[in-house]
PDB file of N, H, CA, C and O in Angstrom:
ATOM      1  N   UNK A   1     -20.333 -47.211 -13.491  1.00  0.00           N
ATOM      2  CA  UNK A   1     -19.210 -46.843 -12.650  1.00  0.00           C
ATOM      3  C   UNK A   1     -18.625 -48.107 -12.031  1.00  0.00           C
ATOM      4  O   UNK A   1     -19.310 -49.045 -11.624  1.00  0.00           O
ATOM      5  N   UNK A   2     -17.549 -48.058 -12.006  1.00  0.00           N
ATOM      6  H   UNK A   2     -16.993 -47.296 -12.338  1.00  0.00           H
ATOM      7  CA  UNK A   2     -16.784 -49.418 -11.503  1.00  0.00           C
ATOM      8  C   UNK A   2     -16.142 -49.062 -10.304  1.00  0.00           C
ATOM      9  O   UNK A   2     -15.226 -48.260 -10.121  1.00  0.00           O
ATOM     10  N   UNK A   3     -16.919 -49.965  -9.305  1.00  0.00           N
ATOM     11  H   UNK A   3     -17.663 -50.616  -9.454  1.00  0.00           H
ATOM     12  CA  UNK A   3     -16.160 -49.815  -7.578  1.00  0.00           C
ATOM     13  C   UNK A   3     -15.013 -50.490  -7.719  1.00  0.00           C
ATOM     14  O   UNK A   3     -15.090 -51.393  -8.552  1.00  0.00           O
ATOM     15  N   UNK A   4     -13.775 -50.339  -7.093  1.00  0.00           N
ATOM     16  H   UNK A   4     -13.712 -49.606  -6.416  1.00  0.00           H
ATOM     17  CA  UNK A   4     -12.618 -51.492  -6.855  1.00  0.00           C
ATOM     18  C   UNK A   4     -12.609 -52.256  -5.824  1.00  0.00           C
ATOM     19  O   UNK A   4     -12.852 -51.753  -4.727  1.00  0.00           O
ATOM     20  N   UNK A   5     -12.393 -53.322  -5.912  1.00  0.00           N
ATOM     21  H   UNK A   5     -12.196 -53.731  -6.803  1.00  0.00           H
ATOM     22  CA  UNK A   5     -12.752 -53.979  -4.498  1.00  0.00           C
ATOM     23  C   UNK A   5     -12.052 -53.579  -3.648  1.00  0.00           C
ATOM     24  O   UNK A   5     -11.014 -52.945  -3.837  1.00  0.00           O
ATOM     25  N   UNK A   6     -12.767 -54.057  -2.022  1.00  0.00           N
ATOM     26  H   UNK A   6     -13.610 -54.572  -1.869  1.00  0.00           H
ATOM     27  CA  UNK A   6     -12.179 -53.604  -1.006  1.00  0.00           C
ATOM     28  C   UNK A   6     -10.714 -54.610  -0.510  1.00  0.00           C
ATOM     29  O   UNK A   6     -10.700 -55.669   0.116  1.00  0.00           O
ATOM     30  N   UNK A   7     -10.031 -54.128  -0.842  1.00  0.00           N
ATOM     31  H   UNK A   7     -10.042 -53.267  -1.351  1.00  0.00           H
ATOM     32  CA  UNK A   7      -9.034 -54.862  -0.129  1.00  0.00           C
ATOM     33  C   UNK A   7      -8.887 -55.416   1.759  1.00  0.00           C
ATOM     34  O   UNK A   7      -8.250 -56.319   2.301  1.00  0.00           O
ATOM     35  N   UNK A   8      -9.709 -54.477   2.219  1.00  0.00           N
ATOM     36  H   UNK A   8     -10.227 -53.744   1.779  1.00  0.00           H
ATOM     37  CA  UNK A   8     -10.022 -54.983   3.562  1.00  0.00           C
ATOM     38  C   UNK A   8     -11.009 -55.617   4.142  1.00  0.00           C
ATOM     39  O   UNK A   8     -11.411 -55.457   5.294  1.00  0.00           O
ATOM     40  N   UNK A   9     -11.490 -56.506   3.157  1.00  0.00           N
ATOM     41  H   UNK A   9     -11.163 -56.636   2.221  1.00  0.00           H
ATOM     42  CA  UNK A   9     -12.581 -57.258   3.717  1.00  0.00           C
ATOM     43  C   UNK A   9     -11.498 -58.455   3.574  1.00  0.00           C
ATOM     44  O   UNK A   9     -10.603 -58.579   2.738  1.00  0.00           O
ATOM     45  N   UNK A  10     -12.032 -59.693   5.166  1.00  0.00           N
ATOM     46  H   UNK A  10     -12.759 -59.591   5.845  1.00  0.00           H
ATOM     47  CA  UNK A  10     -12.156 -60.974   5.158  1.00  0.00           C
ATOM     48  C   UNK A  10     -12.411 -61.849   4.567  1.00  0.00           C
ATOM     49  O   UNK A  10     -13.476 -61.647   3.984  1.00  0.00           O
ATOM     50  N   UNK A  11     -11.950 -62.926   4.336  1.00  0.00           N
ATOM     51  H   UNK A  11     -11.085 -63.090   4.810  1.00  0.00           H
ATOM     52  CA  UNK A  11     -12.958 -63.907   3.220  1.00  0.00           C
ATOM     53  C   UNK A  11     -14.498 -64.132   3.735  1.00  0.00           C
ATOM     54  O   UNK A  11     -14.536 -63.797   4.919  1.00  0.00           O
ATOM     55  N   UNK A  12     -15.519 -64.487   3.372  1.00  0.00           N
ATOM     56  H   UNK A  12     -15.487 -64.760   2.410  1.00  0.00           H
ATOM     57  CA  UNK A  12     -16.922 -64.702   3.715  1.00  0.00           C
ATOM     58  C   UNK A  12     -16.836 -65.367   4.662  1.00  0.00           C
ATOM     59  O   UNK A  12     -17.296 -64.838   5.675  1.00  0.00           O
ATOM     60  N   UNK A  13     -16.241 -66.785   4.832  1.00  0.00           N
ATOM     61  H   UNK A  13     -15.868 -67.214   4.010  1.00  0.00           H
ATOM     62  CA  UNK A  13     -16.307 -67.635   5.932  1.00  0.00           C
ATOM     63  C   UNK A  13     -15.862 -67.365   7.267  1.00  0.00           C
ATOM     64  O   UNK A  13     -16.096 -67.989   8.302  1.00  0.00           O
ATOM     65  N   UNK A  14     -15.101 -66.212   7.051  1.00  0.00           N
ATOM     66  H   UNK A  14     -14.911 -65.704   6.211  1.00  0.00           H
ATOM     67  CA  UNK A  14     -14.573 -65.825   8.139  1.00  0.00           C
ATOM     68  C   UNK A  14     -14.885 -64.625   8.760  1.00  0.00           C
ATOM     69  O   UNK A  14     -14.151 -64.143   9.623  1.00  0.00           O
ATOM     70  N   UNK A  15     -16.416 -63.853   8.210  1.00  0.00           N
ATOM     71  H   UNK A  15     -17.012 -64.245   7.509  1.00  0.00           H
ATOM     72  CA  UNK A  15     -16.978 -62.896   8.437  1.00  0.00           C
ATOM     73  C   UNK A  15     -17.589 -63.230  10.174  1.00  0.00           C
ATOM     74  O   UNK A  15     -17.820 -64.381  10.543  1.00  0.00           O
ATOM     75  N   UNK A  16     -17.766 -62.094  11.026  1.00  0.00           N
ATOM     76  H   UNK A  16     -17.578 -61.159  10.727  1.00  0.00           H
ATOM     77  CA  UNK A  16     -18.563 -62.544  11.805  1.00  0.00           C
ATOM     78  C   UNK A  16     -19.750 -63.277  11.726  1.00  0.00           C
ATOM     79  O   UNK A  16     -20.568 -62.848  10.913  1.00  0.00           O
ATOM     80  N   UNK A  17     -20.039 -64.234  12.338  1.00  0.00           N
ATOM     81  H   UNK A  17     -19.374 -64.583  12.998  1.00  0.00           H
ATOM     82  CA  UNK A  17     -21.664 -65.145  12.451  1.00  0.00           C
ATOM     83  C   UNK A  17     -22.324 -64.425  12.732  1.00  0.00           C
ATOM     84  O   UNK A  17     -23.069 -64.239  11.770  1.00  0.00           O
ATOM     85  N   UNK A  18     -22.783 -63.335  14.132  1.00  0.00           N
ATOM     86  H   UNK A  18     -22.178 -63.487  14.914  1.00  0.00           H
ATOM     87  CA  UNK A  18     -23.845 -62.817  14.396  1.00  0.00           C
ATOM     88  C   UNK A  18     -23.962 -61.701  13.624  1.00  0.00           C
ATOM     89  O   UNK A  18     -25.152 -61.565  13.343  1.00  0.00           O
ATOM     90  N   UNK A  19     -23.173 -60.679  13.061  1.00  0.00           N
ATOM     91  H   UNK A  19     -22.206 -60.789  13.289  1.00  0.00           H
ATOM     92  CA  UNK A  19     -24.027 -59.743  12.330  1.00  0.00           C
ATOM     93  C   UNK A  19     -23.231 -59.585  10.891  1.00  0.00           C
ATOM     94  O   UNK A  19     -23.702 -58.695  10.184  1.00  0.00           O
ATOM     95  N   UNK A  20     -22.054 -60.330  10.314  1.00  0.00           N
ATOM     96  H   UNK A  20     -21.672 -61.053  10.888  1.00  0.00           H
ATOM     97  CA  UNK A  20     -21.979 -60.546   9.123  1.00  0.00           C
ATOM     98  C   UNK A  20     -20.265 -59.449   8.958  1.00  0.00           C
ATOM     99  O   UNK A  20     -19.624 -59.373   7.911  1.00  0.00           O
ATOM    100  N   UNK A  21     -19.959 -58.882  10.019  1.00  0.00           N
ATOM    101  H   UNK A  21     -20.481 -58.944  10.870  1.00  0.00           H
ATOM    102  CA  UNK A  21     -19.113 -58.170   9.563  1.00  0.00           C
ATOM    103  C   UNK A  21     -17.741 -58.742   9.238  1.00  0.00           C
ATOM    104  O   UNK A  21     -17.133 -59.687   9.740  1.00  0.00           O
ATOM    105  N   UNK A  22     -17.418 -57.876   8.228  1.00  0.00           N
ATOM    106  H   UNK A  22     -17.912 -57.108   7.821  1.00  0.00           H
ATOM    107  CA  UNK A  22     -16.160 -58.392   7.227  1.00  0.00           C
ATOM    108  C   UNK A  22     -15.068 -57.713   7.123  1.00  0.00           C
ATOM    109  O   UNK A  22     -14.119 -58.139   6.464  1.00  0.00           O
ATOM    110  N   UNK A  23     -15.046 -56.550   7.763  1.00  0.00           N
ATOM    111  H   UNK A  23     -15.817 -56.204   8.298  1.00  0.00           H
ATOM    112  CA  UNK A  23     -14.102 -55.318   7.623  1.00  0.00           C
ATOM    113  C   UNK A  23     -13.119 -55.671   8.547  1.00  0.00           C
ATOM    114  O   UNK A  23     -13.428 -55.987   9.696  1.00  0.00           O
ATOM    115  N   UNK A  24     -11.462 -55.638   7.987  1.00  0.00           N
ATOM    116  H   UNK A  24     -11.211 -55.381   7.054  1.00  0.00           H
ATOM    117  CA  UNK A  24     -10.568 -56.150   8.880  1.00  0.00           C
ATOM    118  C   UNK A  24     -10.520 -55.347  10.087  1.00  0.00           C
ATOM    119  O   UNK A  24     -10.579 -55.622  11.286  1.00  0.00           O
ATOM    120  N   UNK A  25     -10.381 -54.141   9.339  1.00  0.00           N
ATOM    121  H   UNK A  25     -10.333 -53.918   8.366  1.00  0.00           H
ATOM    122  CA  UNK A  25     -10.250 -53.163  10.994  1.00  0.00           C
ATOM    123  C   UNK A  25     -11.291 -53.484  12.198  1.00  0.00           C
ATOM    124  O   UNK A  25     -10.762 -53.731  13.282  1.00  0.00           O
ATOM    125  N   UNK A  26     -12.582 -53.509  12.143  1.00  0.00           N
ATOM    126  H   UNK A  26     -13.012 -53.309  11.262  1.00  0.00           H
ATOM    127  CA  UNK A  26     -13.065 -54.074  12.999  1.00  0.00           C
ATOM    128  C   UNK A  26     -13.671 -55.526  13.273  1.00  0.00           C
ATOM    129  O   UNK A  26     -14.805 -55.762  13.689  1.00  0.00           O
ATOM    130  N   UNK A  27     -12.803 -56.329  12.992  1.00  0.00           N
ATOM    131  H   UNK A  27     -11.881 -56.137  12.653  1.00  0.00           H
ATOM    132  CA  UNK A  27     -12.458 -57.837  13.693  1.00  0.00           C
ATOM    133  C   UNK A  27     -11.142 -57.850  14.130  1.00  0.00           C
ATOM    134  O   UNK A  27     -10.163 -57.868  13.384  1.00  0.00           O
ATOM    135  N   UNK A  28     -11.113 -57.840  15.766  1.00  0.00           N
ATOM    136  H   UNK A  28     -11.908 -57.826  16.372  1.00  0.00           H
ATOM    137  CA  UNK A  28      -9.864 -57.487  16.460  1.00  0.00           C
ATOM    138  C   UNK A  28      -9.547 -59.379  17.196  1.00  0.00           C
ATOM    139  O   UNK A  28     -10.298 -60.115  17.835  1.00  0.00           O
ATOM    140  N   UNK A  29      -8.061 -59.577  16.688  1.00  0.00           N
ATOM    141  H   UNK A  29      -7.450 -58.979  16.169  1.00  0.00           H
ATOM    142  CA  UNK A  29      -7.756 -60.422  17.211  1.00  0.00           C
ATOM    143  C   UNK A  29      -7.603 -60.546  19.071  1.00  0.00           C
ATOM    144  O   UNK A  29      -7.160 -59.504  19.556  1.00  0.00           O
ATOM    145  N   UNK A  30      -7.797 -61.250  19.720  1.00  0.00           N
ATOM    146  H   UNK A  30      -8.156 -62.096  19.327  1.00  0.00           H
ATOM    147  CA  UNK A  30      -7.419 -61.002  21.118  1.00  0.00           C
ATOM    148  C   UNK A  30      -6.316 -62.101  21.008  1.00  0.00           C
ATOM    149  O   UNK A  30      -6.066 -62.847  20.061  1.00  0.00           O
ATOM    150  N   UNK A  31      -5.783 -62.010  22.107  1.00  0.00           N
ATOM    151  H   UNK A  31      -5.985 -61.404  22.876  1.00  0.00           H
ATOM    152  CA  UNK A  31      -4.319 -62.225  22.424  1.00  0.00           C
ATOM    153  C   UNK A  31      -4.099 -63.508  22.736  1.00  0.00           C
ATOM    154  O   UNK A  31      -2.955 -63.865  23.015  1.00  0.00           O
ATOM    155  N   UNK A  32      -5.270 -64.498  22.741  1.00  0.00           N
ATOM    156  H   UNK A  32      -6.200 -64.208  22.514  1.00  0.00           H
ATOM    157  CA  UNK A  32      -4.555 -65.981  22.520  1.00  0.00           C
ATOM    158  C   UNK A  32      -4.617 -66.073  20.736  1.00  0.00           C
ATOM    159  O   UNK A  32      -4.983 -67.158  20.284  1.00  0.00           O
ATOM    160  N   UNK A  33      -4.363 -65.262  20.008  1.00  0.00           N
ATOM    161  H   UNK A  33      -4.066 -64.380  20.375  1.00  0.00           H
ATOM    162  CA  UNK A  33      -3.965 -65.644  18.876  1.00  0.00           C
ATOM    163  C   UNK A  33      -5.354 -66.689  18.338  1.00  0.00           C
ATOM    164  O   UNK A  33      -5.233 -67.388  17.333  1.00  0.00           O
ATOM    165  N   UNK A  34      -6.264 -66.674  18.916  1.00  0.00           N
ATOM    166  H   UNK A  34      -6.362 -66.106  19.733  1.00  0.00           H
ATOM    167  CA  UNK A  34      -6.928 -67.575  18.048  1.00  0.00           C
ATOM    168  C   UNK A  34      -8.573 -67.411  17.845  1.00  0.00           C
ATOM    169  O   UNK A  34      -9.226 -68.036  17.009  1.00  0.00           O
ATOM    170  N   UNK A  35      -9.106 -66.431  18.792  1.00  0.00           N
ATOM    171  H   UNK A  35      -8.575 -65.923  19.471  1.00  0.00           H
ATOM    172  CA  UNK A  35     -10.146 -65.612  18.427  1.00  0.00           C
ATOM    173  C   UNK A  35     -10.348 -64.486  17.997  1.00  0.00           C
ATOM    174  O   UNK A  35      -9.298 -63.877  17.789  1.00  0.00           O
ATOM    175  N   UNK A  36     -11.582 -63.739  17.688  1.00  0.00           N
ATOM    176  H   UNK A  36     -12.434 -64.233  17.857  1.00  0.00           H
ATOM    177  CA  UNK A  36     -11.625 -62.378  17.212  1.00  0.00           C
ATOM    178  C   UNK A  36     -12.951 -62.072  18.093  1.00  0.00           C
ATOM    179  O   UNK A  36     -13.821 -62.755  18.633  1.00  0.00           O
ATOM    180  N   UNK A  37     -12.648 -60.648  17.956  1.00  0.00           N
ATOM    181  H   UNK A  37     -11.941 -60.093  17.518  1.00  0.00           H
ATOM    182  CA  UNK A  37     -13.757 -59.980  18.625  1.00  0.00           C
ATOM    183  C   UNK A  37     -14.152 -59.145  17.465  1.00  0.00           C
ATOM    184  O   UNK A  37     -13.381 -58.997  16.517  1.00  0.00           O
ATOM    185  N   UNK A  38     -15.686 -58.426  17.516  1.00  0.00           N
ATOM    186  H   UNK A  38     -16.312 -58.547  18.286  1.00  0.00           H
ATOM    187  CA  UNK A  38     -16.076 -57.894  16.380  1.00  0.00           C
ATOM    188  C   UNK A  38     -16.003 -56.770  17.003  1.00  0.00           C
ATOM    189  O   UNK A  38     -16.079 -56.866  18.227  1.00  0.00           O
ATOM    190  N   UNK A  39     -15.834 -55.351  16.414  1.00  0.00           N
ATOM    191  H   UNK A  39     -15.772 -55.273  15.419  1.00  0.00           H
ATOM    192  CA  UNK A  39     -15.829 -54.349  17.415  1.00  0.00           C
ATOM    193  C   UNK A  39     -17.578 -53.869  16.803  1.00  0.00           C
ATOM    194  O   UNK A  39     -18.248 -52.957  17.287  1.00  0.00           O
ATOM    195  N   UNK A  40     -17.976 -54.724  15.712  1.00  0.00           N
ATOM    196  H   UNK A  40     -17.431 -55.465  15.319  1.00  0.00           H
ATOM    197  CA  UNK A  40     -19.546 -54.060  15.618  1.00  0.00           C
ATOM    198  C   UNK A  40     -20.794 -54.489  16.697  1.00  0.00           C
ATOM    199  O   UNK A  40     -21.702 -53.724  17.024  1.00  0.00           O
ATOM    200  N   UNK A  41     -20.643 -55.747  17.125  1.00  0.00           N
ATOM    201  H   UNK A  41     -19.906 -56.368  16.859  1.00  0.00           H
ATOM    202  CA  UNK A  41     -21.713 -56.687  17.886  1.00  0.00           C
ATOM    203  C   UNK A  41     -21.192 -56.968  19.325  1.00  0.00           C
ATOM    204  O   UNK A  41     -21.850 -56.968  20.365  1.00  0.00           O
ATOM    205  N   UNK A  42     -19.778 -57.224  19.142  1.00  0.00           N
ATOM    206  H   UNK A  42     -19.244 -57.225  18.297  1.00  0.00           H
ATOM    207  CA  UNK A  42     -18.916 -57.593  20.366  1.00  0.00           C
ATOM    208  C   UNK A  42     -19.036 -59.056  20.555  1.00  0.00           C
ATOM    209  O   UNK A  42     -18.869 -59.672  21.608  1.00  0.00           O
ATOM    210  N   UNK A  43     -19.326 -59.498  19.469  1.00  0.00           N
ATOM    211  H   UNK A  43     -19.461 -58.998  18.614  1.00  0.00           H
ATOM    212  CA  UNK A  43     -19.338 -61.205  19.414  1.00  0.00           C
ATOM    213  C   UNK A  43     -17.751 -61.539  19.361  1.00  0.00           C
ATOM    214  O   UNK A  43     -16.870 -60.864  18.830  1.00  0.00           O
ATOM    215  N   UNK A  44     -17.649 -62.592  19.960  1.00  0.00           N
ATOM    216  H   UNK A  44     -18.365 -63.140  20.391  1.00  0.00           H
ATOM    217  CA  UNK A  44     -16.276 -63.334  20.426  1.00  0.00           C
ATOM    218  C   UNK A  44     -16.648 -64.933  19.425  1.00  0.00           C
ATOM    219  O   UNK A  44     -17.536 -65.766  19.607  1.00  0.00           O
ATOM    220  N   UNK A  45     -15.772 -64.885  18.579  1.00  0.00           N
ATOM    221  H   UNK A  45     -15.050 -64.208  18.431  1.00  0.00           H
ATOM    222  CA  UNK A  45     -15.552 -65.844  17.792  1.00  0.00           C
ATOM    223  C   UNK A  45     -14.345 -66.657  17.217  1.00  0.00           C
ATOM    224  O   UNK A  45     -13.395 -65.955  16.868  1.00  0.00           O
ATOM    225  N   UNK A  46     -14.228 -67.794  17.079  1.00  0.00           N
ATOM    226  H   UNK A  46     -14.999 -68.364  17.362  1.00  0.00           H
ATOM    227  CA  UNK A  46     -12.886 -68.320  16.165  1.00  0.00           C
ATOM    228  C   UNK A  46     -13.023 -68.565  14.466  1.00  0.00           C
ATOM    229  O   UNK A  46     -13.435 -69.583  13.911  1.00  0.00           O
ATOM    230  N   UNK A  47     -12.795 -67.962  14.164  1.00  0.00           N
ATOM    231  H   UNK A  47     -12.460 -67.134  14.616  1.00  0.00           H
ATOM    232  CA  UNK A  47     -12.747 -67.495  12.200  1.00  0.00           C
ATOM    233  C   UNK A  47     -12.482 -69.410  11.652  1.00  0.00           C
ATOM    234  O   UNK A  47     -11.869 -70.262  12.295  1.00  0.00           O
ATOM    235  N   UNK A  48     -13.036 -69.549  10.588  1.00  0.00           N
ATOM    236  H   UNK A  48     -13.534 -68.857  10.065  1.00  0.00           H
ATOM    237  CA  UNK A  48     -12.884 -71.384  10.517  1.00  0.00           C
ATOM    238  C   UNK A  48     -11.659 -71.022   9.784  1.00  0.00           C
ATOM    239  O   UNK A  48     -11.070 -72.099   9.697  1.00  0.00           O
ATOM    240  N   UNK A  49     -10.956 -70.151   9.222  1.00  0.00           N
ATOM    241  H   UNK A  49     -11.434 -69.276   9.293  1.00  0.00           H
ATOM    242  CA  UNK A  49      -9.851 -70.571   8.612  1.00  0.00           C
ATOM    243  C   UNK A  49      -8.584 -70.502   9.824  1.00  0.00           C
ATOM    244  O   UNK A  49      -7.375 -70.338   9.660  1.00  0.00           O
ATOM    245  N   UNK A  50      -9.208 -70.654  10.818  1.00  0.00           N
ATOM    246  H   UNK A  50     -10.190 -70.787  10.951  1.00  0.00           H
ATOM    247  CA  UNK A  50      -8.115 -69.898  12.100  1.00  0.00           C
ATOM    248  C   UNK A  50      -8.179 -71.571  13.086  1.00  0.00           C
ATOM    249  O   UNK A  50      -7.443 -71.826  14.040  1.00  0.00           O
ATOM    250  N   UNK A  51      -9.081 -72.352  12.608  1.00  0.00           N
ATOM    251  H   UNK A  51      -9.679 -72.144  11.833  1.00  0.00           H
ATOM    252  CA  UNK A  51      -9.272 -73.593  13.483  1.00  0.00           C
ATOM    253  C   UNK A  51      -8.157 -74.603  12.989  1.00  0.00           C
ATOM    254  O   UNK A  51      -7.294 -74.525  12.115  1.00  0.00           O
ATOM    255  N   UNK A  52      -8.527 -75.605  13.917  1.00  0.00           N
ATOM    256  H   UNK A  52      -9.228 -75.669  14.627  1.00  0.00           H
ATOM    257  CA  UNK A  52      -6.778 -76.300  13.309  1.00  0.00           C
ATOM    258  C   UNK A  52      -7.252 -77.308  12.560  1.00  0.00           C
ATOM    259  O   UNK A  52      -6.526 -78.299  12.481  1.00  0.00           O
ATOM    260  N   UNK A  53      -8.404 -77.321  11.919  1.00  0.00           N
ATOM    261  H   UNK A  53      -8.994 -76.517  11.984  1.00  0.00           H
ATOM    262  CA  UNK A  53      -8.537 -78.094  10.945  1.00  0.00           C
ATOM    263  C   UNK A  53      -8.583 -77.110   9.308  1.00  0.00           C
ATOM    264  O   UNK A  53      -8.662 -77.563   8.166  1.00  0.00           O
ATOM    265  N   UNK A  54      -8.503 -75.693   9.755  1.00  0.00           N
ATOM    266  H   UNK A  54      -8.439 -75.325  10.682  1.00  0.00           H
ATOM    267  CA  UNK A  54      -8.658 -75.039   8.553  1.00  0.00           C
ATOM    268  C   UNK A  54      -7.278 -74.882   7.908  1.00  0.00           C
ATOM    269  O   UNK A  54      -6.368 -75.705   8.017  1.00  0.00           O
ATOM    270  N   UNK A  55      -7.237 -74.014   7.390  1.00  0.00           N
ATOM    271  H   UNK A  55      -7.976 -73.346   7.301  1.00  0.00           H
ATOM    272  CA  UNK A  55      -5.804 -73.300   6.601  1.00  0.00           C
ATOM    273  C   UNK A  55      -5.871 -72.119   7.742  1.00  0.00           C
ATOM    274  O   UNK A  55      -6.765 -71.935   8.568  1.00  0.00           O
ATOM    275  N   UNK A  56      -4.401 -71.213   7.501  1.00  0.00           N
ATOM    276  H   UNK A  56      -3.674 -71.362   6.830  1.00  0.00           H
ATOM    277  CA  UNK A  56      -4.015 -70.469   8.323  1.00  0.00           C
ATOM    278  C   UNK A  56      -4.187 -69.075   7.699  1.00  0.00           C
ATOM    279  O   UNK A  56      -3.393 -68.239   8.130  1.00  0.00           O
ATOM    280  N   UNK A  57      -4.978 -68.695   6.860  1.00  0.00           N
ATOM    281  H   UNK A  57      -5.624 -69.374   6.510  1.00  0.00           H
ATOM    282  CA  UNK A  57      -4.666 -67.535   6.186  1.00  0.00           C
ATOM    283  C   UNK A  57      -4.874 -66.535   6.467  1.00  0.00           C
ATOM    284  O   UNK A  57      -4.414 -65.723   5.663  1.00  0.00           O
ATOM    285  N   UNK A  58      -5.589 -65.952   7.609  1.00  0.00           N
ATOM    286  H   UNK A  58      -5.963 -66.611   8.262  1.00  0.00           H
ATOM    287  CA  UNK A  58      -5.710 -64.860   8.102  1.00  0.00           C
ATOM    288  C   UNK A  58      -5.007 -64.690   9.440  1.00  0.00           C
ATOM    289  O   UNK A  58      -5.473 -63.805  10.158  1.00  0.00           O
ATOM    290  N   UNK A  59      -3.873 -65.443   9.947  1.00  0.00           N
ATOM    291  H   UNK A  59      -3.495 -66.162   9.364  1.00  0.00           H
ATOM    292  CA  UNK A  59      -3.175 -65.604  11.220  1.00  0.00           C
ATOM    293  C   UNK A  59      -2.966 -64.524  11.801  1.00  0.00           C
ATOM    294  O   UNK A  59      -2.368 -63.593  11.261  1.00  0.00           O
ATOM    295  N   UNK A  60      -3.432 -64.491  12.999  1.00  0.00           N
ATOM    296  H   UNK A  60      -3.918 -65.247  13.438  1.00  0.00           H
ATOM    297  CA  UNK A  60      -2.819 -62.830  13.624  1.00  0.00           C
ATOM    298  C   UNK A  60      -1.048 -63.502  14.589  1.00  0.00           C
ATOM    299  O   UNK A  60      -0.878 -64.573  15.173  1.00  0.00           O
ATOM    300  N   UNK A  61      -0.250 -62.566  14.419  1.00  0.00           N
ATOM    301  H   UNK A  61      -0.388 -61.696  13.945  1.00  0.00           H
ATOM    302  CA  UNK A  61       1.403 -62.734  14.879  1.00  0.00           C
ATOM    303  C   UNK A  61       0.757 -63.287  16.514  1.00  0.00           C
ATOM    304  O   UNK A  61      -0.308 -62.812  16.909  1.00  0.00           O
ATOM    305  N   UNK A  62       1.360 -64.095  17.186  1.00  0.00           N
ATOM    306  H   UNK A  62       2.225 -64.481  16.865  1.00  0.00           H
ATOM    307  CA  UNK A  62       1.379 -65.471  18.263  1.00  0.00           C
ATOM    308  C   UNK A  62       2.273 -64.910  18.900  1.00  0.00           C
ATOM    309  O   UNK A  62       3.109 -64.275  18.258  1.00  0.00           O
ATOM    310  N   UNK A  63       2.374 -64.979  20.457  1.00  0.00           N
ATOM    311  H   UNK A  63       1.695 -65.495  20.979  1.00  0.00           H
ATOM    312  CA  UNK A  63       3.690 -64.405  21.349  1.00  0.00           C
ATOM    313  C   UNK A  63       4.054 -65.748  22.142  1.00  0.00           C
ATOM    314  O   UNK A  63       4.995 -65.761  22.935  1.00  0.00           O
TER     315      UNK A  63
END
């Protein structure tokens, strides 16, 4: 049987550190645009593709 991939997973590197989660819906950007919160662990993190030495590819919209 062939699964299709999930289109809503994160890239790996940018999975949460403390418990691994990858699912977009629950990695919630907070509002300086440059961390995430996990809604599984409640770990507060900055994603390395989100640092300003990374690439920008998962950018959440900036006010």
């Amino acid at each position: 049987m062939n699964i299709p991939p999930d289109d809503n997973l994160v890239a790996t590197e940018d999975a949460c550190p403390t418990c691994g989660q990858r699912h977009i819906d629950r990695l919630v950007w907070i509002e300086d645009g440059q961390r995430v919160r996990c809604a599984a662990c409640l770990n507060i993190y900055m994603p390395p593709n989100r640092r300003p030495e990374g690439g920008d590819a998962h950018a959440a919209p900036t006010q």
